[in-house]
Backbone as a printed PyTorch tensor [residue, N CA C, xyz], in Angstrom:
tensor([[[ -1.0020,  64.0140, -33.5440],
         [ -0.8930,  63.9700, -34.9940],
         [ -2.0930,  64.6850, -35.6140]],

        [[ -1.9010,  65.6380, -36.1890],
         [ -2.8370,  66.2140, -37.5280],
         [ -3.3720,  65.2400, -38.6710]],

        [[ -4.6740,  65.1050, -39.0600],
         [ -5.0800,  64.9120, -40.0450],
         [ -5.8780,  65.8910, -40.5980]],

        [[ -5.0740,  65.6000, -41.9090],
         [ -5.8500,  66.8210, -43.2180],
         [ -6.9160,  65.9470, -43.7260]],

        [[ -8.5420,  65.8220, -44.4510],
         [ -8.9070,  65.4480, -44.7190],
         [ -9.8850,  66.2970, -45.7010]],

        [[-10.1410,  65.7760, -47.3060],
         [-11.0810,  66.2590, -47.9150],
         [-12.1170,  64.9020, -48.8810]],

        [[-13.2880,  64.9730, -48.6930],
         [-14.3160,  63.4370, -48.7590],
         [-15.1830,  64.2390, -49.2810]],

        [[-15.1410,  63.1180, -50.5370],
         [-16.6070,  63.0240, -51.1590],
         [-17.4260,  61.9590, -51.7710]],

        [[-18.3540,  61.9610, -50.6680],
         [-19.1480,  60.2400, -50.9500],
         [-20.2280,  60.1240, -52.0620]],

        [[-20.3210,  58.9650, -52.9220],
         [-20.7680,  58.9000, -53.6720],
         [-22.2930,  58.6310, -53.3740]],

        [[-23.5610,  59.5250, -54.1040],
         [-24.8910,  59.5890, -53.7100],
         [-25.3140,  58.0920, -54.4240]],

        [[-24.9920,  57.3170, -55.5330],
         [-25.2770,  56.4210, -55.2470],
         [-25.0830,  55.0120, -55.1620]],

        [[-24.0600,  54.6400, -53.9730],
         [-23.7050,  53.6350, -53.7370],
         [-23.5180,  53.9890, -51.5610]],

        [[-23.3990,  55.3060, -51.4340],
         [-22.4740,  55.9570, -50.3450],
         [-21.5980,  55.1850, -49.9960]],

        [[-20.8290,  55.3800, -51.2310],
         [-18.8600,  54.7010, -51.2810],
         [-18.2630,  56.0430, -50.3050]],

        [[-16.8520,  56.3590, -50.2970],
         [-16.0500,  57.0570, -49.7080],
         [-15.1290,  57.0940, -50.6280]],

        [[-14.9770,  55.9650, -51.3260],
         [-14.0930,  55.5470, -52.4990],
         [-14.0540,  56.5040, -53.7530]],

        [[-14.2460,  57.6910, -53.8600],
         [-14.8470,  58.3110, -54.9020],
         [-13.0240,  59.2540, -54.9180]],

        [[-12.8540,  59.2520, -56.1750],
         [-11.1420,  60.0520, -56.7520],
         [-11.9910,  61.2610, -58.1270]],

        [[-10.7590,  61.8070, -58.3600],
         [-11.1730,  62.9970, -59.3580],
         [-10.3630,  61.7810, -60.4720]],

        [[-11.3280,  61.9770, -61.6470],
         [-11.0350,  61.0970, -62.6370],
         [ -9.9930,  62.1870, -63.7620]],

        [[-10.8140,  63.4280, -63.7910],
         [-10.6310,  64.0380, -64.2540],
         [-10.5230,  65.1390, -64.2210]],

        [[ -9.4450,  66.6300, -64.4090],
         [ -9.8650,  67.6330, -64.2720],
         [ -9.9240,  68.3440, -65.7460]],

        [[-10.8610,  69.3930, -65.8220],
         [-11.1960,  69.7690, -67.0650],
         [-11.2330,  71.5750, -67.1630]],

        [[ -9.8650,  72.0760, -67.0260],
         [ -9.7490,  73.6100, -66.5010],
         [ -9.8610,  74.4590, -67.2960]],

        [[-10.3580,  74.1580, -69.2500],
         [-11.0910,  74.5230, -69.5820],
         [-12.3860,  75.0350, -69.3510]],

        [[-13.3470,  73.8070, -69.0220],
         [-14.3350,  74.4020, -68.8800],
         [-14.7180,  74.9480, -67.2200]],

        [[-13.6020,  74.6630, -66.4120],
         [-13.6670,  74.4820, -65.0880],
         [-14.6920,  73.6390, -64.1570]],

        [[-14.5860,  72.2010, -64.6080],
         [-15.0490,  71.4510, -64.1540],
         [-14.1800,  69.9550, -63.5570]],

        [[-14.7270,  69.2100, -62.8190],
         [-13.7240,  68.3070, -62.9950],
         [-14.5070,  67.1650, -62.6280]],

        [[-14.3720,  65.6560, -63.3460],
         [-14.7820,  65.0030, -63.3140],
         [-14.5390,  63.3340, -61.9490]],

        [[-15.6000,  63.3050, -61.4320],
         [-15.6950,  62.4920, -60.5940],
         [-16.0750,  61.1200, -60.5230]],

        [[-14.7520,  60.0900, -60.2430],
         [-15.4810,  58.2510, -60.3400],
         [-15.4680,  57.7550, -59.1810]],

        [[-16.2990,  56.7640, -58.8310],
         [-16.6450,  56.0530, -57.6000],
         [-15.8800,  54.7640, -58.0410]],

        [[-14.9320,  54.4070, -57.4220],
         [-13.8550,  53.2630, -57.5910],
         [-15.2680,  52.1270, -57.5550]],

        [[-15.9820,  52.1520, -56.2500],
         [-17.1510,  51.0630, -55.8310],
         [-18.1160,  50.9020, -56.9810]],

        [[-18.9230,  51.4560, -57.2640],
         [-20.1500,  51.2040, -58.1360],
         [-19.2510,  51.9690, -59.6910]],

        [[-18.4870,  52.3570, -59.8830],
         [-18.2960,  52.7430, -61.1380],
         [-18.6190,  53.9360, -61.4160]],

        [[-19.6810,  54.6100, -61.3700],
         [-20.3390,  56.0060, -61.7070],
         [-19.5270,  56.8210, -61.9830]],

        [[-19.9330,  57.9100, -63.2260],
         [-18.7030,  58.9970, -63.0500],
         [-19.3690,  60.3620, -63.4970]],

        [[-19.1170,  61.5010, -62.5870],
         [-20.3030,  62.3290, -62.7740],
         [-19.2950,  63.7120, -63.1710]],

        [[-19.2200,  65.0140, -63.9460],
         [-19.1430,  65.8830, -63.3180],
         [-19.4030,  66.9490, -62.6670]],

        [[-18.8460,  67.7650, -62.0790],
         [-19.0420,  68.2860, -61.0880],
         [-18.6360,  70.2890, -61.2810]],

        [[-19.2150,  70.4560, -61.6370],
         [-19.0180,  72.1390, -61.8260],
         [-18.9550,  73.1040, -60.4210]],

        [[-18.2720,  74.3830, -61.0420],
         [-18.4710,  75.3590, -59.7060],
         [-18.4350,  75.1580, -57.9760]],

        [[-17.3670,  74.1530, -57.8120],
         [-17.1070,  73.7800, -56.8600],
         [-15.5750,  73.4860, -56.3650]],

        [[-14.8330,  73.8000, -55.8340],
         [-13.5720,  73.5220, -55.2820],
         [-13.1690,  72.4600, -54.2910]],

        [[-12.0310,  71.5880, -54.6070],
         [-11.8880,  71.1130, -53.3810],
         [-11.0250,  71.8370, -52.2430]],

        [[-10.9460,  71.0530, -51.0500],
         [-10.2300,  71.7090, -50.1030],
         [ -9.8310,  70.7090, -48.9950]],

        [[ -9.2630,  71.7140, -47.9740],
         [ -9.0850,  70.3790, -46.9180],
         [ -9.0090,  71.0050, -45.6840]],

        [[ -9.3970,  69.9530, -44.6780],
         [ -9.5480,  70.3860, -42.8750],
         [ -8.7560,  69.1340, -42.3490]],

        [[ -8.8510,  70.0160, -41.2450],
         [ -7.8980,  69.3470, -39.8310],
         [ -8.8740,  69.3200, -39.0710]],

        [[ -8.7400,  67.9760, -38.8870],
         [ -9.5170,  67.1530, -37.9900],
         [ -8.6270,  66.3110, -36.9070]],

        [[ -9.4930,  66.1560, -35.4810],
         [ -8.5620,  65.2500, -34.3580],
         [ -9.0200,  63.9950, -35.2950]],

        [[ -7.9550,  62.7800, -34.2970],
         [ -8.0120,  61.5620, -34.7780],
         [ -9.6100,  60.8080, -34.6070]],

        [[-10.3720,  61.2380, -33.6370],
         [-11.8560,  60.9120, -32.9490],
         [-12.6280,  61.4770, -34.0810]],

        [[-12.6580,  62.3020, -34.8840],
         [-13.2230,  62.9840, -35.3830],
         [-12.9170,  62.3420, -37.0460]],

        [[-11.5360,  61.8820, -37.3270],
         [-11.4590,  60.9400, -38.4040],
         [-11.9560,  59.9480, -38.0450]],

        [[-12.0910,  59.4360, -37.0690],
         [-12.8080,  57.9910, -37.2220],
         [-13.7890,  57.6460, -37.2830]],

        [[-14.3850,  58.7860, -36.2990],
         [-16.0150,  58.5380, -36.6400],
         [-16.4650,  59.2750, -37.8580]],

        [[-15.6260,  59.6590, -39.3610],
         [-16.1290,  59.9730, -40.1890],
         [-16.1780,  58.3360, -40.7390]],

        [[-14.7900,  57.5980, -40.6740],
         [-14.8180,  56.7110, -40.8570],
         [-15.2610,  55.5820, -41.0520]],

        [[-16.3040,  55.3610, -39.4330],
         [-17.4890,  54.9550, -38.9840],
         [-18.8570,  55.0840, -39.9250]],

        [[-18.9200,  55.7770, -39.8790],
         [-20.1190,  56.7350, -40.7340],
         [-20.4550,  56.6390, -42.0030]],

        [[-21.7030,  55.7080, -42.1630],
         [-22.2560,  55.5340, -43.9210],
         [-23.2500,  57.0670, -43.9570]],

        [[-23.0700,  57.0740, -45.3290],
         [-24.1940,  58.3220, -45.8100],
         [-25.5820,  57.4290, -45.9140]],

        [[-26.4950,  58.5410, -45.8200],
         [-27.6730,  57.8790, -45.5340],
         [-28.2810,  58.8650, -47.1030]],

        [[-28.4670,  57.9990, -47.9130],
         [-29.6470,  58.9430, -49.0540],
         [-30.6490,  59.7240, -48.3250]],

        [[-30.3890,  61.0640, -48.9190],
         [-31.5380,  61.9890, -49.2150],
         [-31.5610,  62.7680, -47.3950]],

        [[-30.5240,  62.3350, -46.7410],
         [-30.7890,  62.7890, -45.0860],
         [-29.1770,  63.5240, -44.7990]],

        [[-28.7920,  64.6670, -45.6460],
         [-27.6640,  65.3350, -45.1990],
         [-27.3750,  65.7450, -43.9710]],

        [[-26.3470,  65.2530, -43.3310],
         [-26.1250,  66.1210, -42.3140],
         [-25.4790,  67.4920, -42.1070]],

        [[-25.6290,  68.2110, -40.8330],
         [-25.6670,  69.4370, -40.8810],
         [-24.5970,  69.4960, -39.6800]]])
């Protein structure tokens, strides 16, 4: 089985929980809420997208809290 996946964790709570609240194609921006802590930020000059990932590879995203200020590479 294929999984498509596109994530974006919230810097501050590191939810996973984070949806597009809003898109705004005027100004080409679109606005971002964290279901968890509430926050809602937007977000300019950026696109979403999506990858295929094995199932091992979804899970241990799964697994996986963000750590402030220590991006991985």
């Amino acid at each position: 089985m294929s999984n498509y996946v596109s994530v974006i964790f919230c810097r501050n709570c590191s939810s996973r929980y984070v949806e597009i609240e809003e898109w705004n194609t005027h100004e080409k921006k679109v606005v971002l809420h964290c279901r968890t802590c509430g926050v809602t930020e937007p977000l300019s000059n950026f696109t979403l997208g999506r990858s295929k990932i094995t199932d091992k590879e979804l899970q241990e995203a799964r697994d996986t809290r963000a750590i402030p200020f220590k991006p991985e590479r």
